[in-house]
ChimeraX commands (.cxc) that place a marker at each C-alpha (Angstrom):
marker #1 position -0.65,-3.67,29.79 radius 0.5
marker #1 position -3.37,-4.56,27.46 radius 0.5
marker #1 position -2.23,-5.63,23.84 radius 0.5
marker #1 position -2.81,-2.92,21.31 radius 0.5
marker #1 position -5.26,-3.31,18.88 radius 0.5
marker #1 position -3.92,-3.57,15.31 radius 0.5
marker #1 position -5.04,-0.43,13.08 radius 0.5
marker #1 position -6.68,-0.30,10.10 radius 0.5
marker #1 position -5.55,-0.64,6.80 radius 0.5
marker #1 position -6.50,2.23,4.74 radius 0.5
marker #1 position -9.36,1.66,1.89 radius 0.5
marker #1 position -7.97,0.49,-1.04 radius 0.5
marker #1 position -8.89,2.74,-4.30 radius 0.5
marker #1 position -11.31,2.11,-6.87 radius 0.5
marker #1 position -9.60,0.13,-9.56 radius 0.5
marker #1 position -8.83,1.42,-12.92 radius 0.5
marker #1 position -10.02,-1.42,-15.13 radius 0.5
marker #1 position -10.87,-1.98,-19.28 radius 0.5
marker #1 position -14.45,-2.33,-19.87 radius 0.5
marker #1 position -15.34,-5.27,-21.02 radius 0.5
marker #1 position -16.31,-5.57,-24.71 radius 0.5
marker #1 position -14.54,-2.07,-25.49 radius 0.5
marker #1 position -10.95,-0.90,-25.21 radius 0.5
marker #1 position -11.60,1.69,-23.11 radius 0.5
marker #1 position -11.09,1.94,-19.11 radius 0.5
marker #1 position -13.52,2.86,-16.33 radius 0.5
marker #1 position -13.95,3.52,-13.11 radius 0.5
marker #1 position -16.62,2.87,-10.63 radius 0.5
marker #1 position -16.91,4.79,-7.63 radius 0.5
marker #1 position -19.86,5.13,-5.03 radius 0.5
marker #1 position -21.39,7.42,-2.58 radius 0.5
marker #1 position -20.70,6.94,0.76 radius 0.5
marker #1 position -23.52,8.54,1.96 radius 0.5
marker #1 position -26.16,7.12,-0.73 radius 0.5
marker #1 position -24.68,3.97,-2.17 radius 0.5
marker #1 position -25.30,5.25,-5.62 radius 0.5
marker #1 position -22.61,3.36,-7.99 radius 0.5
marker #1 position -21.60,5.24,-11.01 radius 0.5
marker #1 position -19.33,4.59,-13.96 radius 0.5
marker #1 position -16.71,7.09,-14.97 radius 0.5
marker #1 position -14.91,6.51,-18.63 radius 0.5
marker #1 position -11.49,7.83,-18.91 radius 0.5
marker #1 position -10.36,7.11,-22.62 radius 0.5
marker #1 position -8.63,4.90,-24.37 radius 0.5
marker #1 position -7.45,1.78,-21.94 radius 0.5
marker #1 position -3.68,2.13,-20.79 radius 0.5
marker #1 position -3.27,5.82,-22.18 radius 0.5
marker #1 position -1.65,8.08,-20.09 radius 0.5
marker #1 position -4.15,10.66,-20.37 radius 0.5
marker #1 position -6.95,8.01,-18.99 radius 0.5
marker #1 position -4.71,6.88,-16.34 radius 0.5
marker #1 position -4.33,10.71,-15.41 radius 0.5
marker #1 position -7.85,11.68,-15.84 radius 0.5
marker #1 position -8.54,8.40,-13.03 radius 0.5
marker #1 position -6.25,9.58,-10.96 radius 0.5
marker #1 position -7.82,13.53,-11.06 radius 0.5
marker #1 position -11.18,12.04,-10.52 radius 0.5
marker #1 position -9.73,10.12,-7.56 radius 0.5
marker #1 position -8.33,13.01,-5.91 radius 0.5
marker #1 position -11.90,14.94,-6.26 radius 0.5
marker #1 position -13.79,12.11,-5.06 radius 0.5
marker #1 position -11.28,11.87,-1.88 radius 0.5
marker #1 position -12.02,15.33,-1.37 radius 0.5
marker #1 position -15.35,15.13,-1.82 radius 0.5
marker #1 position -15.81,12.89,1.22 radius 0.5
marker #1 position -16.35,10.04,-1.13 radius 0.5
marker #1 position -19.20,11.56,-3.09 radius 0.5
marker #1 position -19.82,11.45,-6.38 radius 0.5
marker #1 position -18.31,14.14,-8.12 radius 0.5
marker #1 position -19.41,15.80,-11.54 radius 0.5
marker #1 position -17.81,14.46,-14.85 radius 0.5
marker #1 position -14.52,15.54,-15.89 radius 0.5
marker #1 position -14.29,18.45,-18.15 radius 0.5
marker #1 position -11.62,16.82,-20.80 radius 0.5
marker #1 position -10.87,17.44,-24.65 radius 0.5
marker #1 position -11.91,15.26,-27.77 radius 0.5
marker #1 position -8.57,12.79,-27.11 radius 0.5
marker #1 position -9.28,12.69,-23.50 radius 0.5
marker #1 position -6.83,14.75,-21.64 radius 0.5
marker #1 position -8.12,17.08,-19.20 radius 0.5
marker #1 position -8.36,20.79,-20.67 radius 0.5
marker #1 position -5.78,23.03,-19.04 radius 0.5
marker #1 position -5.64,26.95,-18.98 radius 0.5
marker #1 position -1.65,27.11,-21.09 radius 0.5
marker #1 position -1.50,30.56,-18.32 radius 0.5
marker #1 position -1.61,28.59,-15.26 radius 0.5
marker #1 position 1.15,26.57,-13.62 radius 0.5
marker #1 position 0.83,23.01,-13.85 radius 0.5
marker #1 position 3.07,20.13,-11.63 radius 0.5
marker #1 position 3.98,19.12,-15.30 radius 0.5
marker #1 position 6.01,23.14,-15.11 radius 0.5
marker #1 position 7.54,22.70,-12.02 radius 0.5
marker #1 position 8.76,19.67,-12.57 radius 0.5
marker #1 position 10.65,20.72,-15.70 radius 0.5
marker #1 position 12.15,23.44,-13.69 radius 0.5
marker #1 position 12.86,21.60,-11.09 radius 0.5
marker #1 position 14.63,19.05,-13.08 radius 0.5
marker #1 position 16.55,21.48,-14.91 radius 0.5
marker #1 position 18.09,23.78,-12.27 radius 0.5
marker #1 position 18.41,21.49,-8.97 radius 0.5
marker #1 position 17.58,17.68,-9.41 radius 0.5
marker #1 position 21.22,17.86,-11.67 radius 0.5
marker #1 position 22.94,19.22,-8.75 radius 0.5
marker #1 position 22.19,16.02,-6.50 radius 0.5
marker #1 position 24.87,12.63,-6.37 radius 0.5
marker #1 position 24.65,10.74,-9.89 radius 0.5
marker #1 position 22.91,7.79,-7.36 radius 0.5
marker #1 position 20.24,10.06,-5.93 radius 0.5
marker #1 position 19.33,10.81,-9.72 radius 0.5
marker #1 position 17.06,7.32,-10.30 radius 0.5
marker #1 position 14.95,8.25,-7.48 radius 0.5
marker #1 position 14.19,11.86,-8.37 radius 0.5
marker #1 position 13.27,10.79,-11.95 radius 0.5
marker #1 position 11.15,7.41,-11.00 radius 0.5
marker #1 position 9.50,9.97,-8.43 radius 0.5
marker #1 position 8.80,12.93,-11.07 radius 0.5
marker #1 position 7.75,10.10,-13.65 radius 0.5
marker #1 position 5.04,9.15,-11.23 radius 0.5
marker #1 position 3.95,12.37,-10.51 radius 0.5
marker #1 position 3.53,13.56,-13.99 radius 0.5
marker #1 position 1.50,10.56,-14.67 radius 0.5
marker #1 position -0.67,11.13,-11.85 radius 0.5
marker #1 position -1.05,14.81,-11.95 radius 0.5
marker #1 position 0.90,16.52,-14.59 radius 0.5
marker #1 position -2.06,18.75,-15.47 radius 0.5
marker #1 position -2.86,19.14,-11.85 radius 0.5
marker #1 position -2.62,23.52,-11.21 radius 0.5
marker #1 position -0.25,23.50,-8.41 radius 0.5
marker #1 position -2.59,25.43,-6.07 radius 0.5
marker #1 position -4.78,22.41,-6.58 radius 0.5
marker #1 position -2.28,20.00,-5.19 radius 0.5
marker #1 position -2.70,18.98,-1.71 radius 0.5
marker #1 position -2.42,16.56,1.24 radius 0.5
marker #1 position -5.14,14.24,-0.24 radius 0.5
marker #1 position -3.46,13.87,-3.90 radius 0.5
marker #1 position -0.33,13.47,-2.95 radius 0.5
marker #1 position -1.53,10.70,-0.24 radius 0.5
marker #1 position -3.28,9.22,-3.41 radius 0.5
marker #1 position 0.47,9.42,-4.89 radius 0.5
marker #1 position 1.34,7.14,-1.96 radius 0.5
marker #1 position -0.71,4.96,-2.21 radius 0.5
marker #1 position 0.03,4.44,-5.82 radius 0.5
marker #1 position 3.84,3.72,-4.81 radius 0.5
marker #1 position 2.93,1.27,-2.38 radius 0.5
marker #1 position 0.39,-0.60,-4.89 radius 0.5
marker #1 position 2.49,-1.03,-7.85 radius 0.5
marker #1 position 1.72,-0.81,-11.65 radius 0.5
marker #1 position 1.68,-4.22,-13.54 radius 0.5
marker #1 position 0.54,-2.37,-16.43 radius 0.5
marker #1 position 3.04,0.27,-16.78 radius 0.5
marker #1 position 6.10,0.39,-19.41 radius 0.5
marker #1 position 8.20,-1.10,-17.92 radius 0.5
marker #1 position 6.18,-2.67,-15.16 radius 0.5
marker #1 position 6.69,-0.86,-11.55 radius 0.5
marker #1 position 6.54,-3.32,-8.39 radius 0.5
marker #1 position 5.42,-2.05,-5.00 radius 0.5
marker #1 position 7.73,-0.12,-3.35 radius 0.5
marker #1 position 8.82,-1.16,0.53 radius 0.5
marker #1 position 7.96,1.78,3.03 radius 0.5
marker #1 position 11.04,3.10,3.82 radius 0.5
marker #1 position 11.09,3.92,-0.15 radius 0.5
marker #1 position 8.14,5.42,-0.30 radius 0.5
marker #1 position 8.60,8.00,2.83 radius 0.5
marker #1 position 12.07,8.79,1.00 radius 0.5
marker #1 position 9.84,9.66,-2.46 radius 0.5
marker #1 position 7.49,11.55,-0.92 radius 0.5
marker #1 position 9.82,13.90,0.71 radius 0.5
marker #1 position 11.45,14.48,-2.46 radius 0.5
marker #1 position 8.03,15.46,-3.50 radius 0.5
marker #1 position 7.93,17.85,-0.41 radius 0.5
marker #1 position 10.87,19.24,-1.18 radius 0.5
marker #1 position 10.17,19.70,-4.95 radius 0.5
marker #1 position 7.05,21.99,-4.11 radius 0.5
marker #1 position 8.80,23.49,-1.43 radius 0.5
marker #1 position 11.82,24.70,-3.92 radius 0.5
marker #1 position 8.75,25.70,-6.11 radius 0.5
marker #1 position 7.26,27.91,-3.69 radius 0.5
marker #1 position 10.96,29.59,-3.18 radius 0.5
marker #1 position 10.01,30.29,-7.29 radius 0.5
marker #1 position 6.76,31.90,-6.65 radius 0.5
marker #1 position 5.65,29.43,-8.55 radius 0.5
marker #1 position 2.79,28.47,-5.74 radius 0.5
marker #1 position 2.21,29.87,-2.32 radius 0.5
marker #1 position 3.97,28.88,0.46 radius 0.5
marker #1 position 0.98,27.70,2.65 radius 0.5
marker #1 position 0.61,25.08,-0.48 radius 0.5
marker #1 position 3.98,23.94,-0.03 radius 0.5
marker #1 position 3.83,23.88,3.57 radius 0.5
marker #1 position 0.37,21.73,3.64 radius 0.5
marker #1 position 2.34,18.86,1.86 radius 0.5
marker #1 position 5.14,18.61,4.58 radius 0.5
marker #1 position 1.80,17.36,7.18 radius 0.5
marker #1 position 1.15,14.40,5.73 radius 0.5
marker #1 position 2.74,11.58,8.07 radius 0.5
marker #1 position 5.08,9.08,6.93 radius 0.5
marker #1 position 4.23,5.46,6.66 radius 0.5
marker #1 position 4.73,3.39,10.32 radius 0.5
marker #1 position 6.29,-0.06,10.85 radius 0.5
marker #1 position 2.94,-2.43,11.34 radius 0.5
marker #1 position 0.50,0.62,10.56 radius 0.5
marker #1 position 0.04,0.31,6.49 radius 0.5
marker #1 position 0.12,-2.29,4.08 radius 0.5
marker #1 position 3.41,-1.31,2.33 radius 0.5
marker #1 position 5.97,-3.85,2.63 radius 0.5
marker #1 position 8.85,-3.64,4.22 radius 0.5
marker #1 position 12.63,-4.03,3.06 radius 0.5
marker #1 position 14.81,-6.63,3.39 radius 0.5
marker #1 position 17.44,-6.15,5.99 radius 0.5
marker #1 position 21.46,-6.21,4.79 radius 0.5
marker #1 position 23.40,-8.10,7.43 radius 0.5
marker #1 position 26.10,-5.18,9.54 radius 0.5
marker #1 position 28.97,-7.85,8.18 radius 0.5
marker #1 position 27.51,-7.43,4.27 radius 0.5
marker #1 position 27.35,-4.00,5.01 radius 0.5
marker #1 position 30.24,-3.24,6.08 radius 0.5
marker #1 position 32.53,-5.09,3.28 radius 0.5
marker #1 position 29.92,-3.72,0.59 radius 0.5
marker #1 position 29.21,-0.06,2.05 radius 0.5
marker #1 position 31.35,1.63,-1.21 radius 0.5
marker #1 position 30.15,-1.00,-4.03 radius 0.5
marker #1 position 27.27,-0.34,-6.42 radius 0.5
marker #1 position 23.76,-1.54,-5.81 radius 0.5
marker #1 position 24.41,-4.82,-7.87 radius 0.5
marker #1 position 27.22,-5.58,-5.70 radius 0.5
marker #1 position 25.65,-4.89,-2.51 radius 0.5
marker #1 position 22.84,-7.10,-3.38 radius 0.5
marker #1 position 25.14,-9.72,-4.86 radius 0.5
marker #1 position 27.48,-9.43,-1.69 radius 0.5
marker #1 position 24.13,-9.68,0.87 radius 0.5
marker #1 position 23.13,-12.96,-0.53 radius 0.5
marker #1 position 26.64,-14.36,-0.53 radius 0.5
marker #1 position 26.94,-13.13,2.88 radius 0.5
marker #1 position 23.51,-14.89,3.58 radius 0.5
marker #1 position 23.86,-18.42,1.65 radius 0.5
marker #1 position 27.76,-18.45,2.60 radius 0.5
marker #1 position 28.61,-16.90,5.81 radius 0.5
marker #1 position 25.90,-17.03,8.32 radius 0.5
marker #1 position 25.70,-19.95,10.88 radius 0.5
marker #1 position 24.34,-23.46,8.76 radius 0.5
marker #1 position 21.51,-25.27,10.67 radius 0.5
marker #1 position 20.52,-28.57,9.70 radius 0.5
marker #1 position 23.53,-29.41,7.33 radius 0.5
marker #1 position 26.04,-30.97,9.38 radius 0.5
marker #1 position 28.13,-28.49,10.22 radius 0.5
marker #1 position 29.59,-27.21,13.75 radius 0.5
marker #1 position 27.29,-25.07,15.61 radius 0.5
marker #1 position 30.27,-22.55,16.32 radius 0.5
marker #1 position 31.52,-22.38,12.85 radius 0.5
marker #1 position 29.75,-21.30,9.04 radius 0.5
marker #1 position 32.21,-23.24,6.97 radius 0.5
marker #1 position 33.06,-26.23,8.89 radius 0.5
marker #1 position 36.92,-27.25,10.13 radius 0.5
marker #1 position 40.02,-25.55,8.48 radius 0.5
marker #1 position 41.79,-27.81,6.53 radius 0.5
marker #1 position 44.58,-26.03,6.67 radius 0.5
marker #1 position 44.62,-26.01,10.95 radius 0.5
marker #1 position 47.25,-28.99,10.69 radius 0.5
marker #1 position 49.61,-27.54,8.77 radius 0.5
marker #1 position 49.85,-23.97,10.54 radius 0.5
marker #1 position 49.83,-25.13,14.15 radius 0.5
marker #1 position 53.10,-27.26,12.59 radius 0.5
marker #1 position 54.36,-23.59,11.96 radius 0.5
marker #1 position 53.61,-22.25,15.07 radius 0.5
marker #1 position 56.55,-21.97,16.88 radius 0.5
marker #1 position 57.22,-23.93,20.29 radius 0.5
marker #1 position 56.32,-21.90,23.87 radius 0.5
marker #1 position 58.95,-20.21,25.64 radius 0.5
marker #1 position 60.83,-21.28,28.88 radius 0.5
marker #1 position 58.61,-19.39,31.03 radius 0.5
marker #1 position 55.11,-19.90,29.27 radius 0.5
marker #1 position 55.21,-23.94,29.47 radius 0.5
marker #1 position 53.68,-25.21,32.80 radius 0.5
marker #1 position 55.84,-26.43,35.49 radius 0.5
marker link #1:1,2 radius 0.2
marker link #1:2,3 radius 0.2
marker link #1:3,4 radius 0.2
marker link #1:4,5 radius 0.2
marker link #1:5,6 radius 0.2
marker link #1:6,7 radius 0.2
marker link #1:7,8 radius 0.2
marker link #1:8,9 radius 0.2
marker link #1:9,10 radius 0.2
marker link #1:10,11 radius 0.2
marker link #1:11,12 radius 0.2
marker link #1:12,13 radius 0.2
marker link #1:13,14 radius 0.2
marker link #1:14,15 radius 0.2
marker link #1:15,16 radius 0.2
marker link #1:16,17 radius 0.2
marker link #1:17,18 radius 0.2
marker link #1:18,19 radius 0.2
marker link #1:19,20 radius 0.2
marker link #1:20,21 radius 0.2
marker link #1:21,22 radius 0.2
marker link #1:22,23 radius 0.2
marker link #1:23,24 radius 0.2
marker link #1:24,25 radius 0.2
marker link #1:25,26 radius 0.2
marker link #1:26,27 radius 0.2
marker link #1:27,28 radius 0.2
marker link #1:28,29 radius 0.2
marker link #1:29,30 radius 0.2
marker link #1:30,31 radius 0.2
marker link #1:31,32 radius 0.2
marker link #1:32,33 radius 0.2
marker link #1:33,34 radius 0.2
marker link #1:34,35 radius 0.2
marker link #1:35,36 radius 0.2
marker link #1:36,37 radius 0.2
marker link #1:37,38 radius 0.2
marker link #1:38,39 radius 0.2
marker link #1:39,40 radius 0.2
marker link #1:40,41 radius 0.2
marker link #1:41,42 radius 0.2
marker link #1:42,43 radius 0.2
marker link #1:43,44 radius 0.2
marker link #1:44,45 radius 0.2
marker link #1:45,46 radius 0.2
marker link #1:46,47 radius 0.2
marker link #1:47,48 radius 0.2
marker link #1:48,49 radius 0.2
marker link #1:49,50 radius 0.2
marker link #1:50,51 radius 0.2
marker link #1:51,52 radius 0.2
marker link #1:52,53 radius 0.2
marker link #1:53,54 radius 0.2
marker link #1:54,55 radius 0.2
marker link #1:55,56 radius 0.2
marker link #1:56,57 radius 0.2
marker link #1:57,58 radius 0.2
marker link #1:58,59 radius 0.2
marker link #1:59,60 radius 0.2
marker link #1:60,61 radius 0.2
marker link #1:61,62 radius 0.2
marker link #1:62,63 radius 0.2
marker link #1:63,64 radius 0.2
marker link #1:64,65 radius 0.2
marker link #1:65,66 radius 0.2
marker link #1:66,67 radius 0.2
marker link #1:67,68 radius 0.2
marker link #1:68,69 radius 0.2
marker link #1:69,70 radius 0.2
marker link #1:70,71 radius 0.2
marker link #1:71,72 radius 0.2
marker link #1:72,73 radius 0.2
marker link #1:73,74 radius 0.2
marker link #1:74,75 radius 0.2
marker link #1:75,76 radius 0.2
marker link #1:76,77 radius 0.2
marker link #1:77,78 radius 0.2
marker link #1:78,79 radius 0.2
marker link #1:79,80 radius 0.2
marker link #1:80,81 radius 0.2
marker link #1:81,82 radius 0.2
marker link #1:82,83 radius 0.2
marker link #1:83,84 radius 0.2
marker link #1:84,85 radius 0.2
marker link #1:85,86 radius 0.2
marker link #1:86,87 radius 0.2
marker link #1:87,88 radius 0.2
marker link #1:88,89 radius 0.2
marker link #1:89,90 radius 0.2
marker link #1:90,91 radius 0.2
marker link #1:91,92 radius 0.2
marker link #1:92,93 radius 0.2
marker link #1:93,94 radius 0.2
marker link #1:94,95 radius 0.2
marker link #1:95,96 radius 0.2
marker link #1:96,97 radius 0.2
marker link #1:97,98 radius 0.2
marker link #1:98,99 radius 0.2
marker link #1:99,100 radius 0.2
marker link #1:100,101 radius 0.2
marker link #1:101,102 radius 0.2
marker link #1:102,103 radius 0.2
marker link #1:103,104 radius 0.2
marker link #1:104,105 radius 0.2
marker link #1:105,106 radius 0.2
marker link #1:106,107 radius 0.2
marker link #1:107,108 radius 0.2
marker link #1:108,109 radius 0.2
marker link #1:109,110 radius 0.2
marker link #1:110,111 radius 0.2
marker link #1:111,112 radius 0.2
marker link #1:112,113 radius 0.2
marker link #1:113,114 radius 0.2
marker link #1:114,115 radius 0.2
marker link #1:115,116 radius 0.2
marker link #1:116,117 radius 0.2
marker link #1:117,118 radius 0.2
marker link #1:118,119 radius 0.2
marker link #1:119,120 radius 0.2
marker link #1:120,121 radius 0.2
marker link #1:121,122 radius 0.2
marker link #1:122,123 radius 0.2
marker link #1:123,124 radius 0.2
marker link #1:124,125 radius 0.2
marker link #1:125,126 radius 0.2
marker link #1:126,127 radius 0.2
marker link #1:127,128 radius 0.2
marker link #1:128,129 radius 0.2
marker link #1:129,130 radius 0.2
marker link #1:130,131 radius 0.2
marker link #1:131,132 radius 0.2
marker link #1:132,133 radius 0.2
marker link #1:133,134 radius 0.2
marker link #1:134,135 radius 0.2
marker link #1:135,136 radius 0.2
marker link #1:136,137 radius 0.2
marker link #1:137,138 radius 0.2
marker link #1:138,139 radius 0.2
marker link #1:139,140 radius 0.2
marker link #1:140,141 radius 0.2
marker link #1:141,142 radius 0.2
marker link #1:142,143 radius 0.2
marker link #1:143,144 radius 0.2
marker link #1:144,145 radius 0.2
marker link #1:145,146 radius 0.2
marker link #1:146,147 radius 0.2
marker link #1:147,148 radius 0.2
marker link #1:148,149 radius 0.2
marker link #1:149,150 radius 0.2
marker link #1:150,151 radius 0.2
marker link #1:151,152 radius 0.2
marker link #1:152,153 radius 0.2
marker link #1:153,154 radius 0.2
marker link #1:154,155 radius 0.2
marker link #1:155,156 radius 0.2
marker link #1:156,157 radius 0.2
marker link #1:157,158 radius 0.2
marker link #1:158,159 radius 0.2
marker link #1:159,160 radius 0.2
marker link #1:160,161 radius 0.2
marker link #1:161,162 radius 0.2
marker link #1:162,163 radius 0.2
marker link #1:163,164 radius 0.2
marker link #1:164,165 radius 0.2
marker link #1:165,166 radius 0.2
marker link #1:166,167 radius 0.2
marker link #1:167,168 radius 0.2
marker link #1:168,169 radius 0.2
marker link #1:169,170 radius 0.2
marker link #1:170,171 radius 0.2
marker link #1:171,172 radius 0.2
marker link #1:172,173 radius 0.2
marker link #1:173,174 radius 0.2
marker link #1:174,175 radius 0.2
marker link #1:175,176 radius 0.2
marker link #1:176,177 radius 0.2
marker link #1:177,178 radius 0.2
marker link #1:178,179 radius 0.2
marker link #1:179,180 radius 0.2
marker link #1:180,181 radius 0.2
marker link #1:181,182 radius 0.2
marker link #1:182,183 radius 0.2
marker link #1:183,184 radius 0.2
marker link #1:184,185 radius 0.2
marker link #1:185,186 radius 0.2
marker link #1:186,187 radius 0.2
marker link #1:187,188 radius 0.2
marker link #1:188,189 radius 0.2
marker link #1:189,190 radius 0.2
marker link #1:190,191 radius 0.2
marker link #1:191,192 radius 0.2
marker link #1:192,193 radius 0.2
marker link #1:193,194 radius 0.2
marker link #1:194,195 radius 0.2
marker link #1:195,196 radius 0.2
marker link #1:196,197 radius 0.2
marker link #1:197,198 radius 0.2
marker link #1:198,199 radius 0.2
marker link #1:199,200 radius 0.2
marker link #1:200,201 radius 0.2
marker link #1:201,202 radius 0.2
marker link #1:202,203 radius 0.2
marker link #1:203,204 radius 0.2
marker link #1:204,205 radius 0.2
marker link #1:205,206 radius 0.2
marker link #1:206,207 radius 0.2
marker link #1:207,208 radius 0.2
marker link #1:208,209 radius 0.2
marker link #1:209,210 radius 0.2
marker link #1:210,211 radius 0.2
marker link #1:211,212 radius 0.2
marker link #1:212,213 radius 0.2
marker link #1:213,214 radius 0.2
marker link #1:214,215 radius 0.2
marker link #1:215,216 radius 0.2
marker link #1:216,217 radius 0.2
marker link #1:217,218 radius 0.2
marker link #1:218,219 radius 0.2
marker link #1:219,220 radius 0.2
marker link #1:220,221 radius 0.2
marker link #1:221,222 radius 0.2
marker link #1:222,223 radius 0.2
marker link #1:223,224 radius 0.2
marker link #1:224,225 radius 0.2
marker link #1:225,226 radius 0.2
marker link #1:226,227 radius 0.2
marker link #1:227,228 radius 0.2
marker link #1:228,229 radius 0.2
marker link #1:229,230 radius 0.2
marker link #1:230,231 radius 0.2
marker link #1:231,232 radius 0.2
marker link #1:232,233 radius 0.2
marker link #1:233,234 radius 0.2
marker link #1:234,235 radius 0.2
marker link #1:235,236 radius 0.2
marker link #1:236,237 radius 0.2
marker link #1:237,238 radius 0.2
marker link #1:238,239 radius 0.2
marker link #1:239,240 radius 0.2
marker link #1:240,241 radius 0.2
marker link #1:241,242 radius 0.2
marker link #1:242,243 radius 0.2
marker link #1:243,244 radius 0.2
marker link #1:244,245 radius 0.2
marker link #1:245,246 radius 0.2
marker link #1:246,247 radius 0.2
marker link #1:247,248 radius 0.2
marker link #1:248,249 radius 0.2
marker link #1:249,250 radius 0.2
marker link #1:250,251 radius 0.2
marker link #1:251,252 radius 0.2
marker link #1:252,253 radius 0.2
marker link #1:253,254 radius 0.2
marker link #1:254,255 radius 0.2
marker link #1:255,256 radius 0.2
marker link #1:256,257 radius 0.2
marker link #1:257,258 radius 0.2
marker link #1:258,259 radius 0.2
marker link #1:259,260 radius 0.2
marker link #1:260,261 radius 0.2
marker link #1:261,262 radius 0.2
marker link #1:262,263 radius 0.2
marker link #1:263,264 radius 0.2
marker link #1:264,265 radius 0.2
marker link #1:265,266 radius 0.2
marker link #1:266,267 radius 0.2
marker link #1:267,268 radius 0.2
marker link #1:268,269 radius 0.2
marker link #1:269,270 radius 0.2
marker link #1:270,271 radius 0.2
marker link #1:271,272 radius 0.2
marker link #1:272,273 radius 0.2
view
C-alpha cells in the first residue's frame, strides 16, 4: 500500500493586530482572486466590540470566497448596529442559559459557560439566521488558536475539547430552533460541519491518563486527577536508567525479610519428597 499523503493544514486567519502608532486594531485581508490588500479598522485595540466586529468581517470574507467585502456598517463606539427586533446569538444564549444549561451536572457547567463566553465574543450580534457552517468553523478555529490577549488569557484547546464545544454549540441552536427562535434548516446546517481528526488539523492533542491513574482517580475532582496522573507517572511506572529492577517501579521490599519469616512452614504433603 502506498503511504498516505499528509493533508493540509487549513489557512490560518488574518491576524487581529494594533496598528502601529495608534491604539486601535486592524485587519488586513486580500483578494484571492486579485491580490488587492486592504486594511479594515475595528475600534479601539482589545475592545470587545473590535474583536467582534473582526470576527463578523471574518465570517463575510470566508463567505465571500475570500474577497474583499464592503466595510462594516457599525455605530460611533464601534459595535456593529443591530435591529433591537431581531434575534441575536447574544438572545439565545441568555435563554439558553437560563432554562437548560442549569439543568446539566455542576461539572458540565465550566464548559457551557467558557463555550457561550466565546461565542458571544465572536458573534453576539450575529442574527441567528445569519449563523452558519462557515462562522461557527471560524469559532473553531478560534478554540484551537488560543487568546493571549484575553482576560484571563485562554490557551489552545486539545481537539477532543474542541469537538466536545462545538457540539454544545450544535445543540444550543438546535434547542433554539425547538423555540422558534430560528428555523430548523439553520440549526440543522450546523450539525454538518465535521469534527476535528487525529493527524488531520493542527489542534493539539490531549495528554493521555494512564488506565491505573484512572481507575484509582475516576470519582476525584479535576485537581486530583491531574495530581494523581503525575504521581502515577513520576512514581509508579517502570524507572529506566536509574538503577532500579527492570520488573519492579520501586525497587526491592524492605519489608520481604520480615514477612516470609511470618509465612508459615509447608504442609506434609506440599514439601517435595
Amino acid at each position: 500500500m502506498a503511504p498516505k499523503k499528509p493533508q493540509p493544514s487549513p489557512k490560518k486567519p488574518p491576524a487581529y493586530r494594533r496598528r502601529s502608532g495608534y491604539d486601535q486594531a486592524i485587519v488586513t485581508l486580500t483578494d484571492s482572486a486579485t491580490g488587492k490588500r486592504r486594511d479594515y479598522w475595528l475600534g479601539e485595540y482589545g475592545s470587545p466590540q473590535s474583536r467582534e466586529l473582526y470576527y463578523r468581517l471574518l465570517a463575510d470574507y470566508e463567505s465571500l470566497g475570500r474577497r474583499l467585502p464592503d466595510k462594516p456598517d457599525a455605530a460611533p463606539g464601534g459595535r456593529p448596529t443591530v435591529d433591537p427586533d431581531v434575534q441575536t446569538v447574544n438572545n439565545l444564549v441568555r435563554d439558553y442559559w437560563r432554562r437548560v444549561a442549569r439543568d446539566f451536572l455542576p461539572k458540565r457547567h465550566n464548559a457551557i459557560k467558557s463555550t457561550i463566553r466565546l461565542l458571544r465574543r465572536m458573534d453576539g450580534n450575529t442574527p441567528l439566521n445569519d449563523y452558519g457552517p462557515r462562522r461557527l468553523r471560524l469559532l473553531r478555529e478560534a478554540m484551537i488558536a488560543g487568546d493571549a490577549a484575553a482576560s484571563p488569557p485562554r490557551k489552545p484547546w486539545s481537539r477532543t475539547t474542541v469537538n466536545d464545544r462545538v457540539r454544545i454549540v450544535v445543540a444550543m441552536f438546535r434547542w433554539g430552533a425547538s423555540q422558534e427562535m430560528l428555523p430548523a434548516t439553520a440549526a440543522a446546517a450546523l450539525a454538518t460541519v465535521e469534527p476535528l481528526r487525529r493527524g488531520r488539523t493542527r489542534a493539539a492533542e490531549a495528554r493521555r491518563v494512564p488506565p491505573s491513574a484512572r481507575r484509582c482517580c475516576g470519582r476525584r475532582s479535576r485537581t486530583s486527577r491531574r495530581r494523581c496522573a503525575r504521581w502515577w507517572s513520576s512514581s509508579c511506572l517502570p524507572a529506566r536508567g536509574r538503577g532500579r529492577s527492570s520488573g519492579s517501579a520501586r525497587g526491592p521490599d524492605p519489608r520481604a525479610p520480615e514477612r516470609a519469616a511470618r509465612r508459615p512452614p509447608p504442609r506434609a504433603q506440599d514439601r517435595a519428597p
